[in-house]
C-alpha positions as a Markdown table, in Angstrom:
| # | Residue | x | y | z |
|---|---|---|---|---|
| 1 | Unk | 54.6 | -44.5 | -40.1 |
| 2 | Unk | 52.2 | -45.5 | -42.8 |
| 3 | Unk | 49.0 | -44.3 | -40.5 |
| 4 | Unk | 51.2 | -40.9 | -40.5 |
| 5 | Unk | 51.8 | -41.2 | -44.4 |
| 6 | Unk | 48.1 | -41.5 | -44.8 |
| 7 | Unk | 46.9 | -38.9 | -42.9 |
| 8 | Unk | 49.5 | -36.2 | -44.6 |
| 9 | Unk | 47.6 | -37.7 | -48.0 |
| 10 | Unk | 44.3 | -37.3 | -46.7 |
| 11 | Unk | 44.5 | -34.5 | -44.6 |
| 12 | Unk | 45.1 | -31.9 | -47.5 |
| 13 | Unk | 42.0 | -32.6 | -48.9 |
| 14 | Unk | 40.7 | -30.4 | -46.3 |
| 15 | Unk | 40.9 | -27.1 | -45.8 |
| 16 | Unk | 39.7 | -26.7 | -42.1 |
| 17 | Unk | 41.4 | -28.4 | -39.5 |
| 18 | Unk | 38.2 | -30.4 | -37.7 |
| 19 | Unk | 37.3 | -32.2 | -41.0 |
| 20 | Unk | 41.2 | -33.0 | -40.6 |
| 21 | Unk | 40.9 | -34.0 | -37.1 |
| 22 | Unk | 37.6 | -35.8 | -38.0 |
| 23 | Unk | 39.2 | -38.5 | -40.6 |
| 24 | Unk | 42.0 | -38.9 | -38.3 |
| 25 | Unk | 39.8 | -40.1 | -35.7 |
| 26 | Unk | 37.7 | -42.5 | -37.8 |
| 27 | Unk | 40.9 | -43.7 | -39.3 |
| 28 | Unk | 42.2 | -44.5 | -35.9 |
| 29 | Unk | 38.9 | -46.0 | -34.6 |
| 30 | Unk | 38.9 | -48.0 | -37.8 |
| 31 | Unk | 42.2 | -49.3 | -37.3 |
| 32 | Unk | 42.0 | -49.7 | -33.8 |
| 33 | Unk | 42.1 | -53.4 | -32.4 |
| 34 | Unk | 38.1 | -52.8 | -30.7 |
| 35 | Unk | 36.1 | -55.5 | -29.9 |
| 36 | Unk | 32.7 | -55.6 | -32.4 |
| 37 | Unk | 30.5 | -53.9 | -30.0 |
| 38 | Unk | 32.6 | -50.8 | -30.1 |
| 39 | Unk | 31.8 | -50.7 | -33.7 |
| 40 | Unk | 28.2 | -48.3 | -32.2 |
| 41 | Unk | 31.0 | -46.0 | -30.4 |
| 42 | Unk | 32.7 | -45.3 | -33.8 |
| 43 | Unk | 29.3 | -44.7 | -35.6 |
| 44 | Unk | 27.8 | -42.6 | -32.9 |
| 45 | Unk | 31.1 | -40.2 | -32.5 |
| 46 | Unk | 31.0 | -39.3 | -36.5 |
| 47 | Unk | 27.2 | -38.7 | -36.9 |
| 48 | Unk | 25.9 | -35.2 | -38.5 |
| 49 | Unk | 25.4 | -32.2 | -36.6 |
| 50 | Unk | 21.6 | -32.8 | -37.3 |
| 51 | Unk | 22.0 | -36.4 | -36.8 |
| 52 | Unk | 23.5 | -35.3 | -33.2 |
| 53 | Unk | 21.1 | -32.5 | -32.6 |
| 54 | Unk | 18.2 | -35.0 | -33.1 |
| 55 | Unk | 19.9 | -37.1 | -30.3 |
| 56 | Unk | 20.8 | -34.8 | -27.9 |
| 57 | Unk | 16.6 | -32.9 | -28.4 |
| 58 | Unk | 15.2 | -36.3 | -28.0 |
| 59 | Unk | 17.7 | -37.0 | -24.9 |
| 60 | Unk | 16.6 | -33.4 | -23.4 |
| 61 | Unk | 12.9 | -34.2 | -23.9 |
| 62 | Unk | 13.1 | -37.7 | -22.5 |
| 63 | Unk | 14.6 | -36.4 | -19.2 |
| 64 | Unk | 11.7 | -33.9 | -19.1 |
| 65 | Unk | 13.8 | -30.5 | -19.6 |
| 66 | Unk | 11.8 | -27.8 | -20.2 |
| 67 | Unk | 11.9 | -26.7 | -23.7 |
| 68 | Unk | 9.4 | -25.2 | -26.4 |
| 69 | Unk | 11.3 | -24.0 | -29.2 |
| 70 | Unk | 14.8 | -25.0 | -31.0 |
| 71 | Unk | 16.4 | -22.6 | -34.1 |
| 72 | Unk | 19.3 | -23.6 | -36.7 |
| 73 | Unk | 20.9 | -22.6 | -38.9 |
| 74 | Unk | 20.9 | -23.9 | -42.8 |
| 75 | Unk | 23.0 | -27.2 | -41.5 |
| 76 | Unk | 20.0 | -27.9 | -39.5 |
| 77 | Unk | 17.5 | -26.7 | -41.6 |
| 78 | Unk | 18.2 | -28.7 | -44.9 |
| 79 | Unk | 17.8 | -32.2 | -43.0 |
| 80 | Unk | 14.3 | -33.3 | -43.6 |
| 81 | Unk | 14.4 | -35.8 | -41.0 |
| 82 | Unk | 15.2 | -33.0 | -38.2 |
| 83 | Unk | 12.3 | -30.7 | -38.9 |
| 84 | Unk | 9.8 | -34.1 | -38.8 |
| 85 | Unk | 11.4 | -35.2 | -35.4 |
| 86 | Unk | 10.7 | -31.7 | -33.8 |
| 87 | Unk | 7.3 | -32.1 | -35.2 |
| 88 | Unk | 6.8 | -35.5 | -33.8 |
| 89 | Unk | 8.2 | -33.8 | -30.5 |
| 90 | Unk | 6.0 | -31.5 | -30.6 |
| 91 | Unk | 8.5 | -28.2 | -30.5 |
| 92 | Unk | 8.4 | -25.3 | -32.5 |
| 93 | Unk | 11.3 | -24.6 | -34.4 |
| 94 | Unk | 13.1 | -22.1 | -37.1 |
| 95 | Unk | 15.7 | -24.0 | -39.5 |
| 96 | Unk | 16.9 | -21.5 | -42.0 |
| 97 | Unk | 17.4 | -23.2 | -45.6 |
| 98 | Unk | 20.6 | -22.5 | -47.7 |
| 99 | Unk | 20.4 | -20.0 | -50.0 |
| 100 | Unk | 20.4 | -20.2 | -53.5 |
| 101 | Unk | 22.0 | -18.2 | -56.0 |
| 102 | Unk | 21.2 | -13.2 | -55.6 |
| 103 | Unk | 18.2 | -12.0 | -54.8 |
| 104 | Unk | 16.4 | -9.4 | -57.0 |
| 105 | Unk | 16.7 | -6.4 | -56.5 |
């Protein structure tokens, strides 16, 4: 009942339902009676879409899959840390930035 209570608090701080669905997970994993080495399995399942991207990229260049070229959009491009990676990698890549404020006409 409480975890229930909670979530009804919590859960209308967010408009969209998979932040919702998001902090209802990491509540439960955080509650959940896990041994410490499942602790990585909690951290891993609520990384950034960047933060994953870079993961899976890495995983697909590892394994030797053939790929040249990756493209994002601004919640790829604004992570620093994602555009260096594809550098290391050697891939080219188009992140788009987030715009800021009108254009002139």
């Amino acid at each position: 009942m409480l975890f229930d209570d909670l979530m009804l608090t919590v859960g209308q701080r967010f408009r969209r339902p998979e932040p919702r669905r998001r902090v209802c997970d990491l509540v439960r994993g955080l509650l959940a009676p896990l041994p410490p080495k499942n602790c990585s399995t909690i951290a891993v399942r609520f990384a950034t879409k960047p933060q994953m991207a870079s993961r899976m990229i890495a995983a697909a260049v590892t394994a030797g899959l053939p790929c040249r070229r990756v493209a994002g959009d601004e919640a790829y491009g604004n992570d620093a840390r994602l555009a260096a990676q594809l550098r290391r990698l050697r891939l080219g890549y188009v992140l788009a930035g987030a715009g800021f404020g009108a254009t002139p006409d």
